[in-house]
C-alpha positions as CSV (number, residue, x, y, z in Angstrom):
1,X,0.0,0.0,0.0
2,X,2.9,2.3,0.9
3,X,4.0,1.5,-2.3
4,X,0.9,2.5,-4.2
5,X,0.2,5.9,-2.5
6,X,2.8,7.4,-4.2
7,X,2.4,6.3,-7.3
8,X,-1.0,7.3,-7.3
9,X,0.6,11.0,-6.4
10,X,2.8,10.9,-10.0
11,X,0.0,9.9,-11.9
12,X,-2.1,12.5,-10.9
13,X,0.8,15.0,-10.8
14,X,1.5,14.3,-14.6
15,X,-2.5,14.1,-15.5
16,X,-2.5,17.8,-13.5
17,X,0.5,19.1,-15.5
18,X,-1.1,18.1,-19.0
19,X,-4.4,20.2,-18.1
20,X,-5.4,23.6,-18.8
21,X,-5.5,25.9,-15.5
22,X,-6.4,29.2,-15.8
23,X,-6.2,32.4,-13.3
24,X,-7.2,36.0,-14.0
25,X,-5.7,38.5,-11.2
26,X,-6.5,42.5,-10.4
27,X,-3.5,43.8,-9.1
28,X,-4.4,47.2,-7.9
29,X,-0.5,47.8,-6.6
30,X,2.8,46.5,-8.5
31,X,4.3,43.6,-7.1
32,X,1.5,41.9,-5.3
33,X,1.2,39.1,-7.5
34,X,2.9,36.8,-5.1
35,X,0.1,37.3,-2.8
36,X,-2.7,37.0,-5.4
37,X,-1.6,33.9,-5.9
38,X,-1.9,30.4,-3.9
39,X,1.0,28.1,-3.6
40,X,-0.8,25.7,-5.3
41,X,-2.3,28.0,-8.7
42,X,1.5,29.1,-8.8
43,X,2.7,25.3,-9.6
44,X,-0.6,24.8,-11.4
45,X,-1.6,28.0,-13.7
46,X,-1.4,27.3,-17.3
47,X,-3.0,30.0,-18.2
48,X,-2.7,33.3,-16.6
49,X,-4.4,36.7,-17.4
50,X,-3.2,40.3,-15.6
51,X,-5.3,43.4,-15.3
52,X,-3.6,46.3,-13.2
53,X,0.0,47.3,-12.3
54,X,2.8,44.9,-12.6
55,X,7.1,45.7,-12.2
56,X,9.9,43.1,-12.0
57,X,9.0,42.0,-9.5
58,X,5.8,40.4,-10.7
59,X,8.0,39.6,-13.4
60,X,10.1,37.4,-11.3
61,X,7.5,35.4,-9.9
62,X,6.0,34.3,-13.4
63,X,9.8,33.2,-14.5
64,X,10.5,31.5,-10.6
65,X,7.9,30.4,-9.4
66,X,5.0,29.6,-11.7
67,X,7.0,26.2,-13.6
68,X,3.9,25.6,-15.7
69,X,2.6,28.7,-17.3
70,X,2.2,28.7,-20.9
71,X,0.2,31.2,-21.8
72,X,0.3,34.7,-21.2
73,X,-2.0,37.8,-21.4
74,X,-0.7,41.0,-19.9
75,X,-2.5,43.2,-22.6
76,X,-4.2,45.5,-20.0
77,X,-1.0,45.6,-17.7
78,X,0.8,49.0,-16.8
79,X,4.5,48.0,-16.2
80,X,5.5,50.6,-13.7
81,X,9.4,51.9,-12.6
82,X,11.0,49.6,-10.0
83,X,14.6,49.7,-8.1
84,X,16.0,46.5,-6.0
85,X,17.2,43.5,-5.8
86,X,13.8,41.3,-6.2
87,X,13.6,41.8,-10.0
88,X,14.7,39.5,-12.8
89,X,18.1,40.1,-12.2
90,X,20.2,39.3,-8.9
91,X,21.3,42.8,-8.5
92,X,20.0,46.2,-7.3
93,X,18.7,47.3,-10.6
94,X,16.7,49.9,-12.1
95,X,13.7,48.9,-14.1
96,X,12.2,51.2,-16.9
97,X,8.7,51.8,-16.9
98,X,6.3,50.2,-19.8
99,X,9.2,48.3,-20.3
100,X,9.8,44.1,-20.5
101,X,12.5,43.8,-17.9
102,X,16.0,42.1,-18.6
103,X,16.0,38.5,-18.2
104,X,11.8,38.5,-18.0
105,X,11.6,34.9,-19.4
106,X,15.1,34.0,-19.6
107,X,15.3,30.2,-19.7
108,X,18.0,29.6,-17.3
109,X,18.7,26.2,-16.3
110,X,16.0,25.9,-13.5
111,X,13.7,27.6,-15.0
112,X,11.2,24.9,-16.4
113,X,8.4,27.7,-17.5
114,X,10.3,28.8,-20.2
115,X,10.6,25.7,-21.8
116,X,6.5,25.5,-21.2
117,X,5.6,29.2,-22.4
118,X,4.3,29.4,-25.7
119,X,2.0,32.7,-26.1
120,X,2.2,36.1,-24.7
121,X,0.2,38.7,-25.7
122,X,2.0,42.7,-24.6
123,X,0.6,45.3,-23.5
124,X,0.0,48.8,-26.6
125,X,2.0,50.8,-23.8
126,X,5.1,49.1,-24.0
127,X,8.1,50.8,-25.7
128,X,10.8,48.4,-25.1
129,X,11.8,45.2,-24.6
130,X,14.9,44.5,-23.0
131,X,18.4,42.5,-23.4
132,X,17.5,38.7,-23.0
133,X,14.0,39.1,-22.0
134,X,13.0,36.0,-24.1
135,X,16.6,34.3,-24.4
136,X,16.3,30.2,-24.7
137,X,12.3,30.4,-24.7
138,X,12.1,27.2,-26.9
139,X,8.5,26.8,-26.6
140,X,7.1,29.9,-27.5
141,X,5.2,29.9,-30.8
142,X,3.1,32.8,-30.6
143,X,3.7,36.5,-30.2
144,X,3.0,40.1,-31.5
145,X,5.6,43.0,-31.0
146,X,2.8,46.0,-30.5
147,X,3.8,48.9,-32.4
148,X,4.6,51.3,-29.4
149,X,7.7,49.5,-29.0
150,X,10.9,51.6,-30.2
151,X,13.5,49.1,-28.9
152,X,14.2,45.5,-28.8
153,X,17.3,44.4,-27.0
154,X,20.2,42.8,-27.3
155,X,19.9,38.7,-27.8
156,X,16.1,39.5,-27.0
157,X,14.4,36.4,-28.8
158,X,17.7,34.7,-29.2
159,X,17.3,30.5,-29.2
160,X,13.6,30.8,-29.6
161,X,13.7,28.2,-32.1
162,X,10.0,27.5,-31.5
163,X,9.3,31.0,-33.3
164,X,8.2,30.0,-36.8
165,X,6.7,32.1,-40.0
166,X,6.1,35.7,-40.1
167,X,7.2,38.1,-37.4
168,X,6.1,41.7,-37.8
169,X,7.7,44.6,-35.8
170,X,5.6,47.7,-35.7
171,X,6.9,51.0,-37.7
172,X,8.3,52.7,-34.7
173,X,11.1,50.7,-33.8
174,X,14.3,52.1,-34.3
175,X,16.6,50.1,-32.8
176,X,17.1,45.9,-33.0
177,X,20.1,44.6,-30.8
178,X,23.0,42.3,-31.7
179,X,21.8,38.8,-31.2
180,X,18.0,40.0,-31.2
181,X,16.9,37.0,-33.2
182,X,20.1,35.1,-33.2
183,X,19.3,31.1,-33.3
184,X,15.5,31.5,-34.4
185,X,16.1,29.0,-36.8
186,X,12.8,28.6,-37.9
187,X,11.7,32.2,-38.3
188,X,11.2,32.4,-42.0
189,X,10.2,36.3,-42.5
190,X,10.6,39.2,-40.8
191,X,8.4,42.2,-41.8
192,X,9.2,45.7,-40.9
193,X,5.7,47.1,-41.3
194,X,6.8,51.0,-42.9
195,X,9.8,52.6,-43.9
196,X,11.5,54.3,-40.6
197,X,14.2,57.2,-41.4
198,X,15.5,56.5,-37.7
199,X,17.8,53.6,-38.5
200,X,21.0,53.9,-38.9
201,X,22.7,50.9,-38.3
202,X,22.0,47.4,-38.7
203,X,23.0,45.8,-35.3
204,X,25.3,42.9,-34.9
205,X,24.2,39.1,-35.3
206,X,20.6,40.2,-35.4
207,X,19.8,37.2,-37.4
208,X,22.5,35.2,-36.5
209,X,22.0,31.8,-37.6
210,X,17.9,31.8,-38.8
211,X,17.2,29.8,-41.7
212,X,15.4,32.3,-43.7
213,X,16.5,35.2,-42.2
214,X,14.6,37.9,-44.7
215,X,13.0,41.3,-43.8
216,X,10.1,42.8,-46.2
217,X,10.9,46.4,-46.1
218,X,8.8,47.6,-47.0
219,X,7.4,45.0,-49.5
220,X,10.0,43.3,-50.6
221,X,10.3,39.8,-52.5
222,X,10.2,36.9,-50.3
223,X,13.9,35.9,-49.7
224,X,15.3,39.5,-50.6
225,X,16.1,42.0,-47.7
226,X,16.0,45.8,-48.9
227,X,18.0,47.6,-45.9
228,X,16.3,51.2,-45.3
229,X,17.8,54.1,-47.3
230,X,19.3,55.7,-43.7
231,X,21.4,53.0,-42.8
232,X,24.8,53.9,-42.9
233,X,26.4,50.8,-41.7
234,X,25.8,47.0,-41.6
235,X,27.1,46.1,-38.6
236,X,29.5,43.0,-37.5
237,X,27.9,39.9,-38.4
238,X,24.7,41.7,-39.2
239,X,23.2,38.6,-41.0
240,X,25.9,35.8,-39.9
241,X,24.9,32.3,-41.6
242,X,21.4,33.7,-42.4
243,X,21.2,30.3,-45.1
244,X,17.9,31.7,-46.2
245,X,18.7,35.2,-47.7
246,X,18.9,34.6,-51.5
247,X,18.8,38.7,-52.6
248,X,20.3,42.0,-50.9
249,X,19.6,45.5,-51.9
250,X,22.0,48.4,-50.4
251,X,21.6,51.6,-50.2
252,X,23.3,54.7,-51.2
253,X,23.3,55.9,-47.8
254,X,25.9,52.8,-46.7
255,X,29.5,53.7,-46.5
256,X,31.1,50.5,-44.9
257,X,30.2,46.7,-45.2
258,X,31.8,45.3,-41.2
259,X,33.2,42.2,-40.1
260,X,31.5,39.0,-40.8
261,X,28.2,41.1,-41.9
262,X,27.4,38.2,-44.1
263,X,29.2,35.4,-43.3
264,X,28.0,32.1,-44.3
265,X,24.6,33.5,-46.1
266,X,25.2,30.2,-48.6
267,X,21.8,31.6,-50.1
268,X,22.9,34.8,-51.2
269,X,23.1,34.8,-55.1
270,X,23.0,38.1,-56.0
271,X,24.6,41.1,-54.8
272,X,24.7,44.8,-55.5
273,X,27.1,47.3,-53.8
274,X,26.8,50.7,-54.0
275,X,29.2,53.5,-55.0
276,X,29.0,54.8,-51.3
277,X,30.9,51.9,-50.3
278,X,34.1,52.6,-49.1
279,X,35.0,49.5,-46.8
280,X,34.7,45.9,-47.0
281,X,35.5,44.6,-43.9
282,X,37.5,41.0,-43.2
283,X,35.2,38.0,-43.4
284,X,32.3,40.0,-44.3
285,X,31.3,37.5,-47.1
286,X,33.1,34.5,-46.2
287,X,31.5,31.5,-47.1
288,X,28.5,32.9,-49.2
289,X,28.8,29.8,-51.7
290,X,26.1,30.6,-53.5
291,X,27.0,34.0,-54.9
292,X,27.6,34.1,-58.6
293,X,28.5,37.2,-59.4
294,X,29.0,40.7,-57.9
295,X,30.4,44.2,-58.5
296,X,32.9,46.0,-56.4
297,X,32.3,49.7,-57.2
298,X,35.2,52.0,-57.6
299,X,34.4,54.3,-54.1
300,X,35.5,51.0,-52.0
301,X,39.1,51.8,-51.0
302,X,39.9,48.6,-48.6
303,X,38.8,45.0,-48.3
304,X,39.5,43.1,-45.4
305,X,41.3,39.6,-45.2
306,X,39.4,36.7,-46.2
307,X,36.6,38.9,-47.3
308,X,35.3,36.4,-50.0
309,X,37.2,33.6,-48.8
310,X,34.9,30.4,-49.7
311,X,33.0,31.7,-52.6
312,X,33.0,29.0,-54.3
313,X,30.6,29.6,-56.6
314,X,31.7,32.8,-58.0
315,X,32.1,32.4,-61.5
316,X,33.0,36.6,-62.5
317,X,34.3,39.7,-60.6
318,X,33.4,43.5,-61.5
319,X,36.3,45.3,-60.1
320,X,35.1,48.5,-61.4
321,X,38.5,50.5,-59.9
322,X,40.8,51.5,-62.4
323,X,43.7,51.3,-59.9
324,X,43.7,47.7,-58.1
325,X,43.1,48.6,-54.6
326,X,45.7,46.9,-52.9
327,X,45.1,43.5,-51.0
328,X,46.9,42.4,-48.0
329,X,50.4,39.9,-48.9
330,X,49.8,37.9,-46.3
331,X,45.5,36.8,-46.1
332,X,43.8,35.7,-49.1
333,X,40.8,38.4,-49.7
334,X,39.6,35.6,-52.6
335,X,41.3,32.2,-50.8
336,X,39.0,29.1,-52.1
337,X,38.0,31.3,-55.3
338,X,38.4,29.5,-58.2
339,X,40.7,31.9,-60.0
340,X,40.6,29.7,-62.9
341,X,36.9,29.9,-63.8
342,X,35.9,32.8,-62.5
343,X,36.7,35.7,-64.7
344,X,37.7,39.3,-63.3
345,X,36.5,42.4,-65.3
346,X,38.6,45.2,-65.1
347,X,38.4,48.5,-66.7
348,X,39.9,49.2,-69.7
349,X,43.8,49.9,-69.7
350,X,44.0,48.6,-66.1
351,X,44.9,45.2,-67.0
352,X,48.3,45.0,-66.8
353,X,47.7,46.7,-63.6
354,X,45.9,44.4,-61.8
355,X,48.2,41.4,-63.9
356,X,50.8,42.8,-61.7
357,X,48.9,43.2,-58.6
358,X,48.8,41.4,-55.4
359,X,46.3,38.5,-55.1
360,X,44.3,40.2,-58.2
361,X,47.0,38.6,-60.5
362,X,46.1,35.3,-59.5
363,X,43.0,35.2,-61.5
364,X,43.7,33.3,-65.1
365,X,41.1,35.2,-66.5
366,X,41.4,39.0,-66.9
367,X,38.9,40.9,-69.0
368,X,39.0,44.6,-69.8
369,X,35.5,45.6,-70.3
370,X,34.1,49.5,-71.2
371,X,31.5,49.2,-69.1
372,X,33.0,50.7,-65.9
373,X,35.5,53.8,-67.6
374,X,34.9,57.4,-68.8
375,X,37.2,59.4,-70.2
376,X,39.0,62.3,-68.6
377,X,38.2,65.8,-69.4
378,X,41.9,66.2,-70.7
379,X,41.6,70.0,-69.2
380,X,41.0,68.5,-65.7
381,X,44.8,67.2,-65.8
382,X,47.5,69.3,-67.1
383,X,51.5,67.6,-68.3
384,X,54.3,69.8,-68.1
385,X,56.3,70.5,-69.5
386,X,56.0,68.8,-73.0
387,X,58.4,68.6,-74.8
388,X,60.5,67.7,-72.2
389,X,63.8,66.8,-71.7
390,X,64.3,64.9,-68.4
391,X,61.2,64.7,-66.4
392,X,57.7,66.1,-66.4
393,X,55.1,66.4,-63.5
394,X,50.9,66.0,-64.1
395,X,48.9,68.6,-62.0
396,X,45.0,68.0,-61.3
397,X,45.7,64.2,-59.7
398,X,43.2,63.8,-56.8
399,X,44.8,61.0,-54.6
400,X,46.9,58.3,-56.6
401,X,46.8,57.5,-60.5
402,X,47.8,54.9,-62.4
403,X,50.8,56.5,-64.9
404,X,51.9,54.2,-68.0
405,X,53.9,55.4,-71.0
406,X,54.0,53.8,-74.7
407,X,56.1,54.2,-77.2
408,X,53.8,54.6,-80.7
409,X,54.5,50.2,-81.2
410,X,52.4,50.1,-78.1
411,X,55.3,49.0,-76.0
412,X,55.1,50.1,-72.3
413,X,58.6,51.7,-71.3
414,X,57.3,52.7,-67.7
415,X,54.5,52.0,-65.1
416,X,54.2,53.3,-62.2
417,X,51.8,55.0,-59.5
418,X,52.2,58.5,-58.7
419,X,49.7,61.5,-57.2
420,X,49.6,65.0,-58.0
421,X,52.6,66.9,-59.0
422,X,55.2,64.2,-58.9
423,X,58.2,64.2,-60.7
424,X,58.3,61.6,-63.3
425,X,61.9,61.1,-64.9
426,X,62.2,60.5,-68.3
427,X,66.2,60.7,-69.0
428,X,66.8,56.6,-69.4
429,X,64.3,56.8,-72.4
430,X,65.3,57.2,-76.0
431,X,64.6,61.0,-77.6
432,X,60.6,60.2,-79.6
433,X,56.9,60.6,-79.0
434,X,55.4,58.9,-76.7
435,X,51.9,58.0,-75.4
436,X,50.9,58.6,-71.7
437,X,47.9,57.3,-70.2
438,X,46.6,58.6,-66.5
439,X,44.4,56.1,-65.2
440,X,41.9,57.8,-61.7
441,X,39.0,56.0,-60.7
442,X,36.9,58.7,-62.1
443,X,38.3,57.7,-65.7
444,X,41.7,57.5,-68.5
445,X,43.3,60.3,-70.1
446,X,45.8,59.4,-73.0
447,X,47.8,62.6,-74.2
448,X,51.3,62.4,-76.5
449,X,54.0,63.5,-74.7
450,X,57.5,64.7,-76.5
451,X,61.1,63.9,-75.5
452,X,63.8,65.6,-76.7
């Protein structure tokens, strides 16, 4: 019989924890829901409804203490300012009003509700959701970000691997936090509602590892992200192994690609980088296997080490800078690039520049294309003096040019890069006429030069 009675108590306890218990409370003061509750409807409510004044305190008691609550309306809840050490942290801490506290729902190792919790449904008041609030909630499937809410935390969502579909986020937030949505592997789309001129930066990892890992903004092709036109950065490992992102669209406003920004996106085929570009960053499109093709404007001054490293499916290059921007000797910007089949287009009469380059002149195939060049305004640049006898200088060079000189067979008798006003020395070369050719990244000149 002894034997019996407590198996009769499991049984029952697993038929209880399998059934639907709901609880509605009035709080008329914040932090009272301990009291509102029994010790029994804490280790029984399923489903729990709030009316009143809640802080972190109340939120503490829902994470702690309540193992089997799984869904959650605090829709007509007023999250009031609190400041101690009985929040959802284990510090004296200061706790924002209409704001979900740090660590609300965190799912830290003995914290069984989280792994239960699977709807919660905020209040219109809130304006920001903290760092971690809904880290490692596995289980929850169902949720709507209201549209007062201007913030979303750091790794916020991150783990919530139970999050599925379409996410929409309201058109007033203005800032999403590294690691916001890191780990949602099954989120498939997430909609920003309206276009929002207070971004500026896409945050770190904020879709670190999703499968599909797509934003419509404002209505953009499934699979194809279109980053907001005041965005002026995308941020270290913005989109890290987001497998689903097949299409990117950048806008003028961005001036620097950052570390690891798309590392891994083995989805991304197609690419477009604008002439506001200045920076690639090291590893920023490491491992994007399926790009094809892309363009690298002639604004981008610097790309990082191991930029495109493990692009294996690039089959052509648009290197639309006249002057090979030069690569690091020692990391391979294009290591794993098939240099052999994938072609580089280069501007015409920069071959034998980038022939000569570091790590460009390991591509096989180099193809000058038109596509890319315009032609100086021969007034902008001015060679004097010609004739000349030993040396002659070029005024009107912004930065560095590419400098080569032909005799009238075509044969280059000198390459080099100078800038403005140097002093190019002529007195090894045999008295004739000449060709020079100034090569900016704003177009060529050729002009005949004299030596006598």
């Amino acid at each position: 019989m002894k034997k019996i009675i407590p198996l009769l108590f499991t049984l029952f306890f697993a038929l209880l924890t399998h059934a639907q218990v709901s609880k509605t409370v009035n709080l008329t003061a914040a932090g009272t829901l301990t009291a509102s509750l029994t010790a029994i409807e804490k280790n029984t409510v399923t489903n729990l409804t709030i009316n009143g004044t809640i802080d972190a305190r109340d939120f503490e008691i829902m994470r702690d203490s309540m193992p089997l609550l799984a869904v959650l309306d605090i829709s007509n809840v007023t999250i009031s300012t609190y400041t101690g050490m009985n929040g959802t942290t284990s510090s004296t801490t200061q706790y924002l009003a209409n704001s979900i506290p740090v660590n609300a729902f965190i799912n830290m190792s003995n914290n069984v509700s989280k792994i239960n919790l699977t709807s919660i449904i905020l209040p219109n008041s809130v304006t920001s959701i903290s760092d971690y609030a809904f880290y490692g909630c596995i289980g929850l499937t169902n949720l709507t970000i209201p549209n007062s809410v201007t913030s979303i935390g750091e790794n916020t969502f991150y783990g919530c691997t139970g999050l599925s579909g379409s996410l929409k986020i309201g058109n007033s937030v203005t800032f999403i936090g590294v690691g916001a949505f890191g780990g949602c592997a099954k989120l498939t789309e997430l909609v920003v509602q309206t276009d929002n001129s207070n971004y500026s930066t896409i945050n770190g990892v904020m879709f670190d590892k999703s499968q599909a890992c797509l934003i419509q903004y404002p209505s953009g092709e499934k699979g194809i992200y279109t980053i907001p036109n005041s965005v002026t950065s995308i941020g270290s490992a913005a989109f890290q192994v987001c497998t689903g992102l097949t299409g990117l669209t950048i806008p003028n406003s961005v001036t620097s690609i950052e570390n690891y920004a798309f590392y891994g996106c083995s989805g991304l085929t197609s690419l477009s980088i604008p002439n506001s570009v200045t920076s690639i960053k090291s590893c920023a499109f490491q491992y994007c296997t399926g790009l094809i093709s892309f363009t690298i404007p002639n604004s981008v001054t610097t790309i990082g080490y191991y930029a495109f490293s493990g692009c294996t499916g690039l089959t052509s290059i648009y290197a639309n800078s006249t002057i090979p921007i030069v690569l690091s000797s020692s990391s391979s910007v294009f290591y794993n690039v098939n240099k052999t089949t994938c072609t580089l287009y280069v501007p015409v009469g920069s071959k034998s520049a980038y022939q000569s380059a570091n790590q460009w002149k390991d591509f096989t195939n180099i193809v000058e294309t038109t596509t890319a060049v315009q032609t100086l305004n021969k007034t902008i640049l001015n060679v004097y003096p010609n004739p000349t006898t030993e040396s002659f200088q070029i005024s009107g060079i912004e930065g560095t040019a590419l400098m080569t000189l032909s005799d009238l067979n075509g044969k280059t008798v000198l390459s080099k890069q100078i800038t403005g006003n140097e002093n190019v020395s002529v007195s090894s070369l045999s008295k004739g006429v000449y060709v020079l050719k100034i090569t900016t990244n704003e177009g060529v000149m050729e002009k005949k030069i004299v030596k006598n």
